[in-house]
Residue frames as a rotation matrix with the C-alpha (Angstrom) as fourth column:
UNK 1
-0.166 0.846 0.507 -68.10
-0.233 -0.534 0.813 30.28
0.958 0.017 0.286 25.55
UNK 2
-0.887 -0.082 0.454 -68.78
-0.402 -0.345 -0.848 30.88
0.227 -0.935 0.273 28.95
UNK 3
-0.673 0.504 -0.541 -71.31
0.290 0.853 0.435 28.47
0.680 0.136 -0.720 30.27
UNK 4
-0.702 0.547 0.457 -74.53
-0.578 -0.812 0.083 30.42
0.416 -0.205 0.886 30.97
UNK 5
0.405 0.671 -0.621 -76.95
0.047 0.663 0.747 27.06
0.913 -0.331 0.237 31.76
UNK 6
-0.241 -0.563 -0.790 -75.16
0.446 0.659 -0.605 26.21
0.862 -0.499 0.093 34.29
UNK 7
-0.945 -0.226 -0.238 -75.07
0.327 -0.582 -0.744 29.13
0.030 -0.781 0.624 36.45
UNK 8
-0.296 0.894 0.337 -78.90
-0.853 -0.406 0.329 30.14
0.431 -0.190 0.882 35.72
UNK 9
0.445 0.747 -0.494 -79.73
-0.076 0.582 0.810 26.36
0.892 -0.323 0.316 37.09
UNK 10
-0.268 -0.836 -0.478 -77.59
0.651 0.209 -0.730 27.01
0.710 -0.507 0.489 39.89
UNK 11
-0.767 0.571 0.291 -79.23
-0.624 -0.771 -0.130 30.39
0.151 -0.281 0.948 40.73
UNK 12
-0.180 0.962 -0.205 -82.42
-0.581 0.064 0.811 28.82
0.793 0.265 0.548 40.13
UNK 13
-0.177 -0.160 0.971 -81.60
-0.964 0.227 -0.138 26.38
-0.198 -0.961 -0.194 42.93
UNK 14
0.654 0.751 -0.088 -82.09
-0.697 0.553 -0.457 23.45
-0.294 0.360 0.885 40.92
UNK 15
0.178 -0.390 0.903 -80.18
-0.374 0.822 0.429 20.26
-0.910 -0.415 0.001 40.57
UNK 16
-0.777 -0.188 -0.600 -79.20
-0.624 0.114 0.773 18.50
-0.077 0.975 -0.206 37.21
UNK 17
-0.863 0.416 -0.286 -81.93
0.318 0.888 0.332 15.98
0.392 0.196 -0.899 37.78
UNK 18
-0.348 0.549 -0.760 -84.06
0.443 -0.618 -0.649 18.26
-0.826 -0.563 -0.029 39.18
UNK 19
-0.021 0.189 -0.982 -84.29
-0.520 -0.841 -0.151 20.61
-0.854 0.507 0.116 35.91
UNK 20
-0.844 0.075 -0.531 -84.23
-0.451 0.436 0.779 17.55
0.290 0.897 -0.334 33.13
UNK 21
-0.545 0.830 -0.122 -87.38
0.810 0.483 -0.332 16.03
-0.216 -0.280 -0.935 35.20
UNK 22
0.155 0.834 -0.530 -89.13
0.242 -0.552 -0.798 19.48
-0.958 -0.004 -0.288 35.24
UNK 23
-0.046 -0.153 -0.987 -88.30
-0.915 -0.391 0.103 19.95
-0.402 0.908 -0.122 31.27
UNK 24
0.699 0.605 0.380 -88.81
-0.451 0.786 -0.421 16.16
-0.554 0.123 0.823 30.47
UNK 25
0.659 -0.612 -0.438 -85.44
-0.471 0.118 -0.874 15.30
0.586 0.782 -0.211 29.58
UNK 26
0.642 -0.502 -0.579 -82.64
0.717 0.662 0.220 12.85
0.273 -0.557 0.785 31.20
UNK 27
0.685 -0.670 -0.288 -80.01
-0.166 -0.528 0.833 14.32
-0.710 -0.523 -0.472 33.69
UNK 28
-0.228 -0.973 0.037 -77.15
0.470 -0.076 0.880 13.62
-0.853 0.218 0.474 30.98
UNK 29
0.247 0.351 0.903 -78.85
0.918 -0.384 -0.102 15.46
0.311 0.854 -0.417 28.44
UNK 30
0.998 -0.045 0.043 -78.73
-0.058 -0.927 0.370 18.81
0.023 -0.372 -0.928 30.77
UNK 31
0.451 -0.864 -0.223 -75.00
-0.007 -0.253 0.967 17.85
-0.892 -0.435 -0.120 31.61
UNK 32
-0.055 -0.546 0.836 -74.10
0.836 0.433 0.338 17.52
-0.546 0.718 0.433 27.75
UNK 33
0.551 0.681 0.483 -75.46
0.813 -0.569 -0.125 21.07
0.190 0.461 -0.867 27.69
UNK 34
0.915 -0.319 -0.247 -73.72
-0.122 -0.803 0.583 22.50
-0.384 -0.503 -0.774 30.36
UNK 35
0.199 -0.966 0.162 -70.69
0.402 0.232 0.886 20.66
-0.894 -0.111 0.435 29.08
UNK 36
0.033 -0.153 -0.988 -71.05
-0.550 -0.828 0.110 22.01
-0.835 0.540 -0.111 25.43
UNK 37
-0.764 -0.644 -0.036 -71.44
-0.438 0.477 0.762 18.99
-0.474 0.598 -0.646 23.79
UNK 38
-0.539 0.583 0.608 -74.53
0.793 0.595 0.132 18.49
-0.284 0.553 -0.783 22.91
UNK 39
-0.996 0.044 -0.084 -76.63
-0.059 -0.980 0.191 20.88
-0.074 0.195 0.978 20.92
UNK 40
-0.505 0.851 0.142 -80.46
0.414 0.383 -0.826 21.03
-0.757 -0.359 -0.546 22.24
UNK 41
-0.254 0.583 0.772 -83.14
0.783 -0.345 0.518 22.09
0.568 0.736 -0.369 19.30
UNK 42
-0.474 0.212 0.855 -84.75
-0.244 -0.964 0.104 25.41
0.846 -0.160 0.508 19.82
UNK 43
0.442 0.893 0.091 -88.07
-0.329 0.067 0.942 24.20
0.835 -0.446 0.324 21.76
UNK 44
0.734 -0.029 -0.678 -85.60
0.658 0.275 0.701 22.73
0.166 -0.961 0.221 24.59
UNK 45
-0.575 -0.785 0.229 -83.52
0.646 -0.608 -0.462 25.82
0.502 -0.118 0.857 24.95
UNK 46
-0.098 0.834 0.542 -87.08
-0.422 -0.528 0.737 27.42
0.901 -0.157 0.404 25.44
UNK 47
0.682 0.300 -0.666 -87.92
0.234 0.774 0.588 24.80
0.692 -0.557 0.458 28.30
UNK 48
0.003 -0.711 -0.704 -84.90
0.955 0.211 -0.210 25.38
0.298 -0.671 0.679 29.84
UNK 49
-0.718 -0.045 0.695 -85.08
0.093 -0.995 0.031 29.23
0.690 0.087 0.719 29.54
UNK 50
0.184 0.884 0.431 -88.86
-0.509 -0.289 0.810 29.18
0.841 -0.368 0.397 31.11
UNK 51
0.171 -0.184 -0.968 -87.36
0.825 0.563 0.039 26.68
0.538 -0.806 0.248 34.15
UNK 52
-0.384 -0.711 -0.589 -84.60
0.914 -0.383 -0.134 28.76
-0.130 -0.590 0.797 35.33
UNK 53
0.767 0.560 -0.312 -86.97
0.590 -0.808 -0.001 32.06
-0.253 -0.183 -0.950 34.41
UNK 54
-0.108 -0.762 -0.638 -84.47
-0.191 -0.614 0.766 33.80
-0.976 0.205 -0.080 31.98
UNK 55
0.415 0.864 -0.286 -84.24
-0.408 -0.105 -0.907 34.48
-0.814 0.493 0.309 28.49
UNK 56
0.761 -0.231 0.606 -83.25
0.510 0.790 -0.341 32.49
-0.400 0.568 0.719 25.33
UNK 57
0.433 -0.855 0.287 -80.25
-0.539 -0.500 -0.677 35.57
0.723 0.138 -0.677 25.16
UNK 58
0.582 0.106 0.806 -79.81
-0.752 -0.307 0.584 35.84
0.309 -0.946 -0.099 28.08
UNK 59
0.472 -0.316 0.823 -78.54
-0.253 0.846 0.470 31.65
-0.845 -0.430 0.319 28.15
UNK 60
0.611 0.044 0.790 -78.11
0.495 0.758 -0.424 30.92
-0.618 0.651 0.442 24.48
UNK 61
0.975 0.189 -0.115 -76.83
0.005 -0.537 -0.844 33.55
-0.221 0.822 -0.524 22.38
UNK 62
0.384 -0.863 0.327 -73.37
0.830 0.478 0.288 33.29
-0.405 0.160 0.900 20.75
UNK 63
0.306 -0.329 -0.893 -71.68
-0.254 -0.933 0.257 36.24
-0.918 0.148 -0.369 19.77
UNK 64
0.996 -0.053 0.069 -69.68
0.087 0.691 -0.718 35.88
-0.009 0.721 0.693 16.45
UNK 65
0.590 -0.802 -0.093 -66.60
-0.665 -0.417 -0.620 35.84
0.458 0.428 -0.779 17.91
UNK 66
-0.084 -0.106 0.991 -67.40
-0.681 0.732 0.021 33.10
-0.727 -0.673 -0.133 20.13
C-alpha cells in the first residue's frame, strides 16, 4: 500500500513532530504510521485527516486487493 500519510503531511508542510504535537501524539507514533506498522484507532486517523485537511479515503482506505 502506497503510503498516503506521508505525502498529505508533506503537502501540508508539516514535519513529523510538527503533526503528532498538533494531534497530541509522539513523533514515533506518526512515523509507525507512515511506516505501516502501527495501526492508529479510528478517532486518530480522523485527527490526522482534519491536520493535513483531507479525507479519511482519501489517506486511509484499503482496497481489497491491497
Amino acid at each position: 500500500m502506497e503510503n498516503r500519510v506521508k505525502q498529505a503531511r508533506v503537502q501540508a508542510g508539516f514535519t513529523q513532530q510538527q503533526l503528532a504535537d498538533q494531534i497530541g501524539v509522539t513523533r514515533q507514533t506518526i512515523s509507525l504510521i507512515e511506516k505501516g506498522s502501527y495501526n492508529p484507532t479510528l478517532r486518530l486517523c480522523l485527527e490526522i485527516c482534519y491536520a493535513v485537511h483531507q479525507s479519511l479515503d482519501e489517506l486511509f482506505w484499503v482496497d481489497e486487493k491491497e
